[in-house]
Every structure is written in C-alpha cells, then in structure tokens.
C-alpha angles and dihedrals in degrees: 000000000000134000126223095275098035110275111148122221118225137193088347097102103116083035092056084045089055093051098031082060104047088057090051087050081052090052095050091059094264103118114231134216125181129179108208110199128179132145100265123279087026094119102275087136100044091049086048094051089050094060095043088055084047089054096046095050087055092054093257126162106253120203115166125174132176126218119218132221093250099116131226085330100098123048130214088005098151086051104049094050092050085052105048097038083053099048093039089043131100085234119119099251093053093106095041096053089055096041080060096045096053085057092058117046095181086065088051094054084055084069129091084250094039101145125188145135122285093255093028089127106012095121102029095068125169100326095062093052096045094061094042081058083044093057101035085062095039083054105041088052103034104114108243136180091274099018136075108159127130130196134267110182119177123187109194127210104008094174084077085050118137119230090257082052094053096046091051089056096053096044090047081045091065110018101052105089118137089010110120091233139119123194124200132187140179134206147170109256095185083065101053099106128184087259088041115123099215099056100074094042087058087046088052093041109044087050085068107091092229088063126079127173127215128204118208094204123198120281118274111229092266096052093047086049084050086037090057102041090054090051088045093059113172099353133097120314110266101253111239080240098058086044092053088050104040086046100052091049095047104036098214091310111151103209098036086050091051083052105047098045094050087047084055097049084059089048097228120146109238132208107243094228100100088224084060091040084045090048104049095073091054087054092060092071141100113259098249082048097057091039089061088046090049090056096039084057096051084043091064131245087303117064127206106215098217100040082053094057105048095042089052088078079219119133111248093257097053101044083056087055090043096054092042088062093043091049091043087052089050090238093124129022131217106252119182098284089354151020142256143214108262077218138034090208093059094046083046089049099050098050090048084056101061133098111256095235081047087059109045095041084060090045091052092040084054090047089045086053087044100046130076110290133077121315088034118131124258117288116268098031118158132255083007110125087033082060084044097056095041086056098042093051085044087051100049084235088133101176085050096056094038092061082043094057103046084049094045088055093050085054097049094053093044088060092038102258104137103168093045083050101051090050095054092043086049094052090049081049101055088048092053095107097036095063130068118245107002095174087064101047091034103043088215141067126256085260092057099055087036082065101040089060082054100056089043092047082052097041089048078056102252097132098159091053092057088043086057095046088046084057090057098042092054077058098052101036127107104258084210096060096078088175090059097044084043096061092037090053088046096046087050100038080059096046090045080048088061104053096053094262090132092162089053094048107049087045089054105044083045083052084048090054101037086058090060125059131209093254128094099022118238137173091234090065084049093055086043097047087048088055101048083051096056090045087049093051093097094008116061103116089165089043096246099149093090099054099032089053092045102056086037090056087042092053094036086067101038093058098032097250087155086170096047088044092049093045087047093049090056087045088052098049093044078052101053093039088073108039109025105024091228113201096196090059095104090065094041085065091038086054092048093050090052090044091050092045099039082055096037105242091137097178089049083056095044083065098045086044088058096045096054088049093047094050091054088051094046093053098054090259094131085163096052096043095049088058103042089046086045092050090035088051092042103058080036088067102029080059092052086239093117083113103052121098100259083037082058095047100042089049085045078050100050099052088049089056086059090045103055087042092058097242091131095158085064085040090054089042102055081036091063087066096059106087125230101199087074115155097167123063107243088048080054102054093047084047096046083068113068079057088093096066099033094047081039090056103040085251116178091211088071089074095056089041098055088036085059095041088039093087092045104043103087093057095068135054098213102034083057101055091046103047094033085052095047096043095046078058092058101044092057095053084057088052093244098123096152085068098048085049091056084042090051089045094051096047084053090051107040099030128098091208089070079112098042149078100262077058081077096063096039097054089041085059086046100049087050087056086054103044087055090046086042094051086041090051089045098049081047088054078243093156092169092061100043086057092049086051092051094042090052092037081067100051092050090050091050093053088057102050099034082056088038093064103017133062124221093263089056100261125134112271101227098184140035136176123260087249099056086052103051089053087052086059095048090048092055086051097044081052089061097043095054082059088061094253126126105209118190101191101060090041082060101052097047085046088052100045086052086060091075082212092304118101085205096040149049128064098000110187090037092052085047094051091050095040075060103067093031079063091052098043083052104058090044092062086046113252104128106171088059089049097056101052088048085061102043087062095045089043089044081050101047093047100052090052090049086236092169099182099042090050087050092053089054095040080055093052092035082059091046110043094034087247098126103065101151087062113113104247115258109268115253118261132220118227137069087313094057092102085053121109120226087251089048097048084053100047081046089062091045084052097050087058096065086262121162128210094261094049092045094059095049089060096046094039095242138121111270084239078066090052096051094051094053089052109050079047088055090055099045091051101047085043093228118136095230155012090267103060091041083055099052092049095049086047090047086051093047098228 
C-alpha cells in the first residue's frame, strides 16, 4: 500500500484494517475510538498518516493535533492545534470547522488568536467546554442534504498530553456513542512509566467496549529489507549484509532504521547510543543550521517561526538560509507558522546535548521574547504566559516565572482548565517567598491566591484537597480579618457539602455568618447567608430557613450579590414547596433563572432552570414542564454546560417528562444518548435513567445497562434509589420478587432518601414484591413468610406516609406533587393486596390519582399498570363487565407504548378472568393434553405448582366447586388416579 506522496506503507496492513474500520463503524452512525502504541520512532505517525490519506480520499472530515512536551503548563494543546490547522487548511471541512467555531466561543478562545474578556469563562469551567468539543464533532459528522462527512479526529502523543487533554479523552471515550465521529490517538508506549498519567487513564479506556487499542510492533527482518529498499528508490539494492545490520541495531524500529541506514550510505561510524545516532546528522550542518536545531529544541516540538528567529542571534538573511538547510535536511517540517521535529527523539536528543549554561541562557532569550518588551508577541496570545512561565523556570528567573504563572493560571480558568489552573496557582504559590514584591506581580496577597488554587482544586473536582487547604488556611488566617475567616468557613461549608458532611457543613456556614455582623452590609454575609439556607433545606430543626432567607435575599440585593439572590430565591421556593404550599413557587424559580442569567451567573441559572421545570412536572402541568426542560436544555447545550451537573439533571428531566407523558418513541430517543458502558458515577446516574423505558418495554438492553451501573451504585445516594428501584422492577416482571425485595432493602439501607418524598415510589415497588411472595407463601401453606411479608409490607407502608406528611427534619409536609400522591395511593393498595385482599376501591383511586386530573393523560403507564390490578380486584369480586373495560384501556395503553411485560401480564389475566374475548382461541395441541379444554390446561398448571382448589379458584376467578369439577375432569381425562401424578406428567411435558 502507498500513501499520497509516495510513502509506502509496510508490514501495517492488519493495523490499517483495524483503523480503516473504525472509521467505517463511524460512518455508519457507531462512534469509534482507537488507542495506537508503539516505542517511539516504531511507525505510530506514518499508520496514522495512511489512514488519514485514506480519509481524505473518502471525503472525510480530517482534524490532527499534536500534543508538546510542556508539561501540564497548556491546556487543550492537541486541540487546539487540530482546530486551528483545520479551520486555516485547504481540506473540505475547513469552513465547516470554523462555522462551528464561530458558534462556540469557548472553543475560539482555545486558538492562538482566541480573544475574550478577562472573566469571559470563570464560572463555566471544563464541563462547558467539553460539550462544546461534544457538539462541534456531532455537528461536523451529522449527515446532512448536501453533506455527508464524517469526522476523523487524531490526537498525537498523548503521552505529552496535559491533565485538561486526558480528561477530554476520556470524556470523548465514553460519551461518544451515535456521534460520526472516529477518534484516533497515538502514544508511546515505551514512556509510559508506572508514575505516568497517562497509564492508568489507557488501563481505564481500553476496558470500555467502544474502545480498541492497536500496537504498531517492530518490523520483522523481511518488512525492514522492504523498509529499506523503499528508502533506498532508485539507487543501488540494499545489499542482505546492510539490512542484517541496520535491522539488529535498530530492532525493527522504523525510524531508527531510516536513520542507521542513511548514516551508513554516508559511510559514517555511528555511536550506538541513539542521542549520539540522532546527533550525528545535526553535526553535518552547517553551524547556523544547528543553531537554529539547538533553539528549536529549547522552543519545544512545535516551533514558532518568528520566536525562532529572533532567538537564533542570527541576522534575518542568514537564519533564512539556516532553516532552509535544516528543512531540506528533514530535520524540521513545515507546520502551519511554524515548523516541527520529524522526530521527537531528535528534538529530545538535541536539547540533552546542550551545556547547561547553553540551556538556560536560551530559556531565558525565548522568555525575554515571551515577556513584555519589543519583539514580544501580540497581547493575549495563547499559551503565552504559560510558555513564559516554562522559560522563565527553566531560566531560574524566578520573579519572572512567578508573575507567568499567576497569570498562566488566570488564563487556564478562563478557558476552563481547572487543573491546569490550580498547577500553575500552586507554583506561584511555592515561589511566593523566593521573589520580591508578590503582591505587585501578583495584584493580590498570599491569602487570595491561596484561595484561587482553592476554588480551581474544587472546580477540578478535588474537593477534598481544597477541604484540606481551607483547614490549613483557617490556621493560617488572621483571626482579626473576619472578612477573610468568613469566606474560608463558606468555601469549605460548600465543599463539606459536597461530600456528603452535612453536620460539618451547616456548623461551619452558621460559624461564616456569625463572624459577620448585619451591619455594615457586605456581599460576603450575602454568599454566607445563601449557603447556611441551602444547608438548612432538609436540616432546620429550630425553623431558621424563613428568617435567615429573608434577610439573605434583603442583603443580596442590597450589595449587589445577583449569584447569592438568585441562589437564595430557588432555596426559598424548595423551601416553601414543602411547608407552605406556595402557589406562586414556579415563578420564583422562573425569576431566579432571569436574575442568574441577567447577571451572568449561568450555573446558578441551570438550578433555578431545573427547578421551574421541576415545579411544573410535580404539579401535573406535563405541557408546561416539556417546554421549560426543552428551552432549559436548549440554552444548556447552546452554552456548552450539558455536562455540568444541573446540564445533566435538567437532560435526565427532560426524558422523564417524555416518559410519564407516554411519548416513549422522544424518551428512547434522548435515552439513546445516555450511554450503558458507565464506569464513573455521574455517567451512571444520567445512564440509570433510560432504565424506566427500556425495563417498561421488556427491553434486553436493561440487563447491560444494570450490570454496568451495578459496581457504582453504592457510591452514590441518588443514583441508588433510582437504579435499586428500577431493577427491582425489572426483576419482578421477570417473576423473580425475592430479589426486588433484596434491591428495595438495600435502597432503604444504603440510601440517603429513606426521610423523603422518592421514599413513596420505592416502598410502593416494594409492597408489590411482597404481595407476590406473600400470595406464593400462602399458596405453599408458608405461613412464616407470608408474616415476614406482611411485617416488612408495614414497614414499608409506614416509610411512605410518614414522607408523605412529614418532612426530614421532622415538619409537616404541607404539599406534595400529584405524583407522590398517586404512588402513595398505589402503596396503600399494594398493602392490601399483600393481605390477599383486592380492594377496588383503593386500585381506583391510584388509577385515578395517575390520571393528574386527565383520563387520557397523565401518567400513562402508570395509569395503565393500575388500571391493571383494578381490573383484577374487579373480576375477583365478581364484576366482570366493569373488569373488562378496565383492562381494554390498560391493554390499548400498554400497547401503544410497546410495554411488552406489562401487556403479557393482561393478556394473562384476560386469559384468566375471560376478559379478553376478542382474543382468537388458542390452537389445539397434539399430545397427551389434546382432550384438555383451554380453562383445564390452565387449572393443570395451577396443580403442578402445588395449588389447591381454593387457591386455584382464587387465581382463575372462579368458586372452588368450580375448581373441583375441572379437576376431577383433568384426571378423568388424562386417565391418572391423583393430583400427583397429573402433576408429574404436566411437569414431564413440560406444560
């Protein structure tokens, strides 16, 4: 196989199959990730080349970065690069990339002429930006009238990659699903030490069934002889002798083999180290020439073409003539602006082999270039004061890189890169005492950045790291500066909040407001007052909450606090929801979303968003809620924020919405997007949720899904009570209701929602598992089951009503939503039920309540599944008219919404109870059940299950006279002497 240009690709060819299909598994709409490792210089970079010529060639959307060895200090390189190089190209998808660019300005500020205010992205943080990334590819690949393109996107040495970079890839890893898109990287896998980053982040990747890894191996003896004589062209064969030695020292490598053997057409004896091999074609240069090496290597694998003219001390005329020798020598490739090494290694060799003093004084000419003066770039540039500061450490000019890296750190978070933010605050922070003036250089004190690593360790989501640094800081604090302790004691009340240490919260946000009094009024009172609210929500045993959100809401507005008064308005109306029944709350929330997103506090907004939308659900209003959750998504997703944590909830919000409506085919489809192969917890909470359709349906997915959430749902108290309660769904309409009762015990052990309202629906799903044990122990004669069921029937009872009027802190709960009421319902009548008792009266009512005031409407499966046993209850007592047109509406439900387990179960009591007589009569079997009538066959299961008579009519909803009849007519035909042996031949013949 050859590449465009000639190159001819060796020994790859499984490899090229590997890649060449992922991107056809792209094109067909299955997202593709691929992981290419190799020992450098193997041939990672020339496969890769192959399959993007290939793309190109089938009209794909081609998108390559590179990442550089700079350490943790620029974020988002690789994409950058891949950004900037595509929109600035001659490919077909260069007007599309920056169409979609323009559209996401979080992405534009990535590039080298990225502009934006100061504060443009400080609150928006990683999340915004990777689903910004998430939707530039969607778009780029989605098929379109005049577009059929999809995306090819390749992130190069990985192992170089910076933290931001690692946690993209493993975002795009697991979230990428129906995307067109392939994504392809490549790393050393000879540097990929124990302590290496990116080690454990491969192990975690390539065990996700998306994800596939390649290894380019070393060249056999045949492929380097075929390697060589392609090197070798025109010119004289390449002798058996020249390939034994060029392939023994190189051992199959591909690019030392390149270099040996040209090092041998020259007839040079080279060292055998590969620094001195790599070196040897520096040395034949000129000396401009390797001037202009020995800076590119100090500049980094990418090489600004300016910078490395001016620190090359050359005159403009001779470093011309210098780069045109080192390109000509393909020691350096054009690159866009600049140029790069054709190889790491060499760029690696050259900079080992320089002086020390040699070193530094070039580190400190490019920070001179860098830094404020003439020559240096435009302001703005980015990655520059991250460069700054690299040189300047480099450099030992220690003030330098002090101011670098404070303002390295501004320009991380600004492009929400919070671990890249915190690394570069913490090393301003370790040179504090080693530079004159910090304030100065800085514009803050030691306390304030101090602080601003705090908020970008908690924003990178190492809470308990900035827990532990606040500790210290309350240590370290002047006890006299009650500003200062205030704002510690509220950063750390809402980390502890986060972490579930909700005693420790509340006692340290109180401790934040008690240190500052009313007077005079100050924002910092405001933030610390918000917080106290939110930690009082379900803990305000003295009823605080009214007067301390009050005052809160009073003093935001009088200091201009816009995030702390819109945060306080959506506390307030969770608040009032629960103990006043304020009819006024929806707009609360509606006037907190305007207030967070007139003053720009957008993830303040995302919550009040939720909660209007919330509010509209939980009061029966499906309409209004679909279309607060779709404008809330939309402007979610339009922001980049779909992968923040209100971004998730609100998406997870809207499908329910969907789901309770009865619009299953939109709820699939926003479920499709959730993915099942989850091995972090908030990937398992979004995922936990498309559980509802697919254990409604019957679906087979449900059992991947719960096998992939089963080893993270303990970690977490929501995503508990939402995939125990759905599985133990599932596992009772697979008749398995000992193990929904163990999933319902272990929600109410493990789960942190025992107090509140979600506690209704989960005891409701529990009472329904012990009325079907109880019935089962009952038909045994098991009378010691049937008391435990009962004993644990009333516990569970207990749990729902007493959530269902009280709140956790023990308050009346005077409002609840339609829904919680109508599973209330549906747990009284499953009490009865697990008694042995139908009632009507209480199926109708939770049929009734599921209704949210529309017969049509409403809840729909749920309606459908109660209409179900009031169909039940209803033939049993014997009316059978109004039984069978309860269960036409619930079979015509459960039809239109394909809820295949639900519609088995009524065609079962439809069978039972004579209801379903539309229904074509079951064709006759041969075999010894031939003479058997449809009812008989029926009572001879019952019998083969250890049933009596009494019990048998009770199923079939018949006397037990009745009973008797059918089965002395069983044994008569079937010409056995007893149950038993009946029994034993049903169970033979497997009826």
């Amino acid at each position: 196989m050859t590449e465009r240009g000639g190159r001819v690709l060796i020994g790859r060819t499984a490899e090229l199959a590997e890649l060449t299909g992922a991107l056809d598994r792209a094109a067909a709409g299955g997202a593709a990730v691929v992981l290419v490792s190799g020992d450098a210089g193997v041939g990672k970079t020339h496969l890769v080349s192959a399959l993007t010529a290939a793309a190109r060639e089938r009209d794909r959307a081609v998108l390559v970065g590179q990442c550089a060895e700079l350490g943790e200090s620029m974020p988002y390189l690789p994409l950058a690069d891949a950004l900037w190089t595509a929109s600035r190209g001659t490919g077909p998808e260069a007007a599309d990339v920056r169409a979609a660019l323009e559209s996401r300005p979080v992405l534009r500020r990535l590039l080298p002429d990225g502009e934006g205010p100061p504060d443009a992205a400080s609150e928006l943080g990683q999340q915004q930006l990777f689903g910004a990334v998430l939707g530039l590819l969607g778009e780029l690949g989605a098929r379109t009238e005049d577009r059929d393109r999809p995306v090819l996107l390749v992130l190069e040495d990985l192992h170089w990659a910076d933290r931001s970079t690692r946690h993209l890839l493993t975002f795009l890893s697991r979230v990428l699903s129906r995307e067109r898109v392939c994504l392809v990287g490549t790393y050393r896998s000879d540097d990929l030490h124990r302590r290496h980053p990116l080690r454990p982040v491969v192990a975690e990747l390539l065990r996700l069934p998306t994800v596939t890894g390649v290894e380019v191996r070393p060249f056999g003896p045949a492929e380097t002889a075929e390697y060589l004589a392609g090197l070798a062209g025109g010119g004289a064969a390449v002798t058996a002798g020249t390939v034994e030695r060029v392939h023994r020292r190189s051992e199959g490598n591909a690019f030392y083999a390149a270099e040996l053997y040209s090092a041998e057409s020259t007839g040079e004896d080279l060292p055998a180290g590969l620094a001195d091999l790599l070196l040897s074609r520096v040395e034949r240069l000129s000396e401009g020439a390797q001037r202009v090496v020995r800076v590119a290597a100090v500049a980094g694998r990418r090489i600004d073409d300016e910078l490395v003219r001016r620190a090359a001390g050359l005159d403009e005329a001779a470093v011309g003539e210098a780069l045109r020798e080192v390109v000509s020598h393909q020691l350096l490739v054009p690159a866009g602006t600049g140029y790069t090494f054709r190889h790491a290694l060499l760029r690696e060799a050259v900079y080992a082999d320089l002086l020390p003093g040699e070193r530094t004084r070039l580190h400190a000419d490019f920070a001179r270039l860098l830094g404020a003066g003439p020559g240096a770039p435009p302001d703005g540039r980015r990655g520059s004061a991250a460069e700054l500061a690299h040189h300047s450490l480099a450099a030992h000019d220690l003030p330098t890189a002090f101011a670098a890296s404070v303002r390295a750190g501004r320009e991380a978070e600004r492009l929400g890169a919070p671990d890249e933010a915190f690394e570069h605050y913490d090393r301003a922070l370790e040179l504090w005492e080693a530079v004159p003036d910090p304030g100065g250089a800085s514009g803050t004190d030691r306390m304030g950045l101090a602080l601003d690593t705090v908020r970008t360790s908690g924003r990178a989501g190492e809470q308990r790291r900035a827990i532990s640094r606040l500790r210290r800081l309350l240590e370290l604090a002047d006890p006299a500066d009650a500003v200062l302790g205030a704002r510690i004691r509220d950063r750390l009340a809402e980390y502890l909040s986060d972490i579930d240490e909700d005693d420790e919260s509340q006692e340290m946000a109180r401790a934040a407001v008690a240190m500052l009094p009313p007077d005079p009024p100050r924002p910092e009172r405001a933030a610390a007052l918000s917080t106290y609210a939110r930690t009082l929500l379900y803990n305000d045993e003295h009823g605080e909450m009214p007067a301390v959100a009050e005052e809160a809401v009073e003093l935001a507005r009088a200091t201009g606090a816009t995030g702390a008064e819109a945060s306080l308005l959506v506390t307030l109306g969770v608040y009032r929801e629960t103990r006043e029944a304020d009819p006024d709350v929806v707009e609360v929330f509606a006037r907190a979303r305007d207030l967070a997103l007139d003053g720009g506090r957008q993830v303040v907004a995302l919550r009040a968003a939720f909660h209007h939308a919330r509010a509209k659900f939980d009061r029966g209003d499906l309409a209004g809620a679909t279309a607060a959750a779709d404008e809330a998504v939309k402007w979610t997703m339009d922001a980049g924020l779909g992968w923040s944590t209100y971004g998730i909830v609100l998406r997870c919000l809207r499908y329910l919405i969907h789901y309770t409506s009865g619009d299953w085919a939109e709820a699939d489809r926003l479920g499709a997007e959730f993915g099942v192969r989850v091995v972090r917890t908030p990937e398992a909470q979004v995922s936990a949720y498309a559980l509802f359709t697919e254990v409604a349906q019957g679906d087979p997915a449900a059992e991947e899904r719960l096998r992939w959430i089963e080893p993270l749902w303990e970690r977490d108290a929501f995503l508990n009570y939402i995939a125990h309660g759905l599985a133990a769904e599932h596992a009772l309409w697979n008749d398995d209701p000992d193990a929904a009762a163990e999933h319902i015990e272990r929600t109410l052990r493990e789960s942190i929602y025992n107090l509140e309202v979600p506690v209704v629906r989960i005891a409701a799903i529990g009472l329904w598992a012990h009325a079907e044990r109880a019935a089962r122990a009952r038909a045994a004669g098991d009378e010691e089951t049937v008391r435990a069921a009962a004993e644990a029937g009333d516990d569970l009872l207990e749990r729902a009503r007493r959530a269902a009027t009280t709140t956790s802190d023990g308050w009346p709960r005077v409002w609840l939503g339609v829904e919680g009421r109508a599973w209330l319902a549906r747990a009284e009548a499953e009490r009865r039920r697990l008694d042995g008792v139908h009632d009507v009266e209480l199926w109708r009512r939770a049929a009734d309540l599921f209704t949210y005031g529309d017969p049509e409407g409403g809840f729909v499966y749920e309606v459908a599944r109660s209409r179900w046993r009031l169909a039940e209850a209803l033939a049993e007592n014997g009316d059978r008219d109004a039984a069978a047109e309860e269960w036409r509406r619930a079979v015509a439900a459960a039809e239109r919404l394909g809820a295949a387990p639900l519609l088995a179960a009524l065609r079962g009591l439809g069978a039972r109870a004579r209801l379903d007589t539309g229904r074509p009569a079951s064709p006759v079997s041969a075999g010894p059940f031939a003479a058997l009538t449809a009812r008989e066959r029926e009572v001879l299961k019952l019998v083969a299950e250890g049933r009596n008579n009494k019990d048998i009519a009770a199923a079939l909803f018949i006397s037990p006279k009745t009973a008797s009849v059918h089965v002395s007519n069983i044994l008569a035909k079937l010409n056995v002497s007893g149950r038993t042996q009946a029994a034993a031949l049903a169970l033979r013949e497997g009826l």
